[in-house]
N, C-alpha and C positions, 0 to 999 in steps of 0.2 A: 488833233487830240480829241479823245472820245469825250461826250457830256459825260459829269459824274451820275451814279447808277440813282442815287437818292439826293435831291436839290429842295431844300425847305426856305422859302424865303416869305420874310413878314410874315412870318406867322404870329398868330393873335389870337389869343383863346380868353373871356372876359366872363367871368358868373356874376350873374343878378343877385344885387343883395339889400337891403334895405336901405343901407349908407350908401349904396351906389354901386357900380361896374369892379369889381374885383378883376385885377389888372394881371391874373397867375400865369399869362405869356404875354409878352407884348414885343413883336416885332424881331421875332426871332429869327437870323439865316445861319443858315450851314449848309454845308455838300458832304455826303461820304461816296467814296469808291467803289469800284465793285472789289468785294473779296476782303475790304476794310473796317478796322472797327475802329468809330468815332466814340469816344471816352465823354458823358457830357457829368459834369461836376459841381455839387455847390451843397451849400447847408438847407435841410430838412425846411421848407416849405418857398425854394426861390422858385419854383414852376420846374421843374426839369421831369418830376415824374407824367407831369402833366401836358407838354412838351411831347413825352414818347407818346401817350397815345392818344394825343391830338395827329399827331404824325401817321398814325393807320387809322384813324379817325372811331375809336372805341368813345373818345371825348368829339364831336364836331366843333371845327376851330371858329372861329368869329370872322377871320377874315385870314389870306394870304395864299400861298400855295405848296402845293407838296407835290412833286413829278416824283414818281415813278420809273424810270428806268425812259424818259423824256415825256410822261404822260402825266397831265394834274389829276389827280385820285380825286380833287375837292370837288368838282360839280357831277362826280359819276353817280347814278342812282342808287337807291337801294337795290336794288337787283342786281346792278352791276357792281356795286362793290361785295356784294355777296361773293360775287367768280372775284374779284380781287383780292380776297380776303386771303385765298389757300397759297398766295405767293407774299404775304405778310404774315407775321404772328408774334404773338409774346411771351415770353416768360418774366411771370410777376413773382414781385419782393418774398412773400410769404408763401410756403411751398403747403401750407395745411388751409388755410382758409381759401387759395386758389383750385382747391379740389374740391369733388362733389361726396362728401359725408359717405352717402349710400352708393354709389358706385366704386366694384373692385377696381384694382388696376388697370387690369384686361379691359374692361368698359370706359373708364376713364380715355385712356388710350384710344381706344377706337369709334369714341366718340366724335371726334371730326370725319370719320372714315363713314358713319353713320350718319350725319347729318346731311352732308353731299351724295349718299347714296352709291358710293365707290366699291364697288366690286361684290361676289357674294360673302354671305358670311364666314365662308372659308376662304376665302382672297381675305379678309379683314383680318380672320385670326394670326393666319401666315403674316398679315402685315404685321401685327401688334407685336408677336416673337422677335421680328427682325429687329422692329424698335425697341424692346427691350434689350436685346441684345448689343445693340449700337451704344446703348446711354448706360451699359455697365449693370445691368438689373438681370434676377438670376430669374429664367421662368418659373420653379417654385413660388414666386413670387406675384403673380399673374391671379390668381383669385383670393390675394389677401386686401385692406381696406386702405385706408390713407394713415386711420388714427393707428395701424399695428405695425408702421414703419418709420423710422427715426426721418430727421431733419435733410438729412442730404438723400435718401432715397426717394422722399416725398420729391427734393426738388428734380431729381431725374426723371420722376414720372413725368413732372411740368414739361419737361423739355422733346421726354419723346410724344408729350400729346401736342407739342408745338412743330414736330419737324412730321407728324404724320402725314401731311396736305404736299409733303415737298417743298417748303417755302423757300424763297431767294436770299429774305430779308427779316432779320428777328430783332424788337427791341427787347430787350434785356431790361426789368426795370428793379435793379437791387437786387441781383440773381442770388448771391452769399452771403447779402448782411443779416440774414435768421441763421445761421450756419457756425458753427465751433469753424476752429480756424483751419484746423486738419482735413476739416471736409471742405472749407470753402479752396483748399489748393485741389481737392481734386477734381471738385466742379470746374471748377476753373481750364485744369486741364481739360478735361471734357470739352468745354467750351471751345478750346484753343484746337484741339482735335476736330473736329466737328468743323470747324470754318474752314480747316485744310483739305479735309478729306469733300465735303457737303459745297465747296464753294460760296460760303454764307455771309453776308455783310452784315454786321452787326451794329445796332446804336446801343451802348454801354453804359446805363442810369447810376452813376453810384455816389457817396458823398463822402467815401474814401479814395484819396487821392494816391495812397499806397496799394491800394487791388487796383485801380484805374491804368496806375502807371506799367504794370505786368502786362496788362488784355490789349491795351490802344494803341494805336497806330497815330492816331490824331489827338487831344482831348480838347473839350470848348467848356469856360468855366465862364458858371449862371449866377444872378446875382438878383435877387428881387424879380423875375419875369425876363434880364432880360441876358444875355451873351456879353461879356467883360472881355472875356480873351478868348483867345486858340490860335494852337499852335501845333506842330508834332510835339509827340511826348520829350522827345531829347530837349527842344526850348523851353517848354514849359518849366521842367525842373531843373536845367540849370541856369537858364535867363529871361524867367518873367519879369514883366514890366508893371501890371496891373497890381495896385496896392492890394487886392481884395486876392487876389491870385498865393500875390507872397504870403500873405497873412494865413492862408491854406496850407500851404507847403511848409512853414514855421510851425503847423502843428503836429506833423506827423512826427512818430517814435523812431529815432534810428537806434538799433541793438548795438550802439557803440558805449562800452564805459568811459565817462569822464569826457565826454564832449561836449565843450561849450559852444552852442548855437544860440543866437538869439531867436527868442520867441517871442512873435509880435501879438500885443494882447489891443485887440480891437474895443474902444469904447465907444457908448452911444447903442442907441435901440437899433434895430431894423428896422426902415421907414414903412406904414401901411402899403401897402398894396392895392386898398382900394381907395386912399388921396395920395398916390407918389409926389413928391417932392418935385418942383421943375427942378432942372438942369440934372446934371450928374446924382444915379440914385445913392449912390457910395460917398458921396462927399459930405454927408453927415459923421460918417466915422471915418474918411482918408485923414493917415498921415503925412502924406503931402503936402507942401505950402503951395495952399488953394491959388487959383485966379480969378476973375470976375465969371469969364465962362462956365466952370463947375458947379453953379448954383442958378444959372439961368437958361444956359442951350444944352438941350441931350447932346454928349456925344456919342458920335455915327462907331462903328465896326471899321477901323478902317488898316490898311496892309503897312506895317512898319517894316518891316523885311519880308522878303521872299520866304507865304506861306505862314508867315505872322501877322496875325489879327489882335487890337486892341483897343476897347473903348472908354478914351483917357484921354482928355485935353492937354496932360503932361507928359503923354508917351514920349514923343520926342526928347525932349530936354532929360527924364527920365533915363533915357538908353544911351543920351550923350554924359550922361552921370557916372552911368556904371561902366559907359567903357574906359573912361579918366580914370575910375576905381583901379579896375584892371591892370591900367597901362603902368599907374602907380605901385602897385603890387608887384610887379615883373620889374 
């Protein structure tokens, strides 16, 4: 069996701060596929945007590794990650403040075709039509500005100045959460198009668990810096183990009237980031009946089933819980 195409292990990305080492990854793994997109999930500031691009190294991480296709990206030079750069790319959260003011489209776009110095000007122009035409964008279009085009055309320009270089590998970081809904389905398609046709492996930033579950093949859910769970998307939502997981999944809307689900309301702060708490970072606000280990040893990432990951000193007893539920029900 082949290695997977992208393998992040321990990664660690730490900011200097007056109180101390701000801890926004800490000891992060995962693997995606080639052709796969891994879903990474959690609430607005547990590291996961910072995660992607520690991962193509836009952020440089503190410590750990990140293979490439079986190569560590992390001690290559600046030079060399320069030529590495055009087989990685991203598209960020905000499709207006990610573009350059004063450059058209057309420029925009063929701005990485510019900076590599890639063919003449007319190999660029021809480029930049095909990419517009690929991401849905009408050539008309080509010498108007970023501020004369609404929310979802800004973000197709992001995507076709991210696939200009030809990349393998795209993190995604919040591609539709600036987006009405209408358009975040069609970006979306786009996206889902694009990885079929482009052969494209995606890492999938988002802190909706309901767009997540549409794009992913896999999802890993973040919590404070660090990976709580992951799983493919079918375990995820229908047999998470991790209290912090379910309490996610309890918050999404189902378009069902008159459905009683319970919704699990988390009490307790988020612990700092830059003094984490020993033992388990969640067992401030898990409703689990604690152990002695939850407040004193990390736990590790570890395989409850084939292809399921969870870090949770109760996972076990947890999953022999819910299959009793189960067996009871039937």
């Amino acid at each position: 069996m082949s290695a997977p195409f992208i393998q992040v292990q321990n990664l660690k990305k730490y900011f200097d701060t007056k109180k101390g080492p701000l801890h926004a990854v800490d000891d992060v793994t995962f693997d995606i596929n080639k052709g796969e997109t891994l879903g990474l999930v959690g609430e607005s500031g547990c590291g996961k945007s910072t995660t992607g691009r520690a991962v193509i190294r836009l952020l440089e991480p503190s410590s750990g590794e990140v293979l490439f296709n079986g190569s560590d990206i992390l001690p290559l030079s600046k030079k060399e990650m320069k030529a590495m750069r055009a087989k990685m790319q991203m598209v960020f959260q905000d499709p207006y403040s990610s573009l350059n003011p004063r450059l058209s489209v057309s420029d925009i776009i063929s701005e990485p075709l510019d900076v590599k110095g890639l063919g003449s000007s007319s190999d660029r122009a021809k480029r930049v039509r095909e990419l517009m035409d690929i991401v849905g964008l009408g050539s008309r279009l080509a010498n108007t500005y970023p501020h004369e085009l609404d929310g979802g055309r800004r973000q197709r320009v992001g995507i076709a100045r991210a696939l200009a270089l030809n990349p393998e590998f795209l993190v995604l970081d919040e591609p539709v959460s600036a987006l009405d809904v209408c358009i975040q389905a069609q970006v979306l398609n786009l996206l889902d198009t694009l990885q079929k046709e482009m052969g494209l492996t995606y890492l999938f930033i988002s802190h909706d668990l309901s767009v997540v579950h549409h794009v992913s093949d896999r999802i890993a859910v973040m919590y404070l810096g660090r990976i709580v769970e992951m799983a493919d998307y079918k375990t995820i939502f229908k047999a998470p183990v991790h209290a912090y997981t379910k309490a996610l999944l309890s918050a999404i809307t189902i378009p069902v009237p008159n459905l009683d689900r319970e919704r699990i309301i988390l009490e307790g702060d988020v612990p700092s980031p830059i003094n984490p708490p020993p033992g388990c970072r969640f067992a401030g606000r898990c409703y689990y009946e604690k152990i002695g280990a939850c407040t004193s040893e990390t736990p590790s990432l570890k395989e409850v089933s084939p292809g399921h990951f969870v870090a949770c000193h109760l996972a076990e007893q947890v999953m022999a819980d819910q299959m009793q539920d189960e067996a009871r029900a039937v």
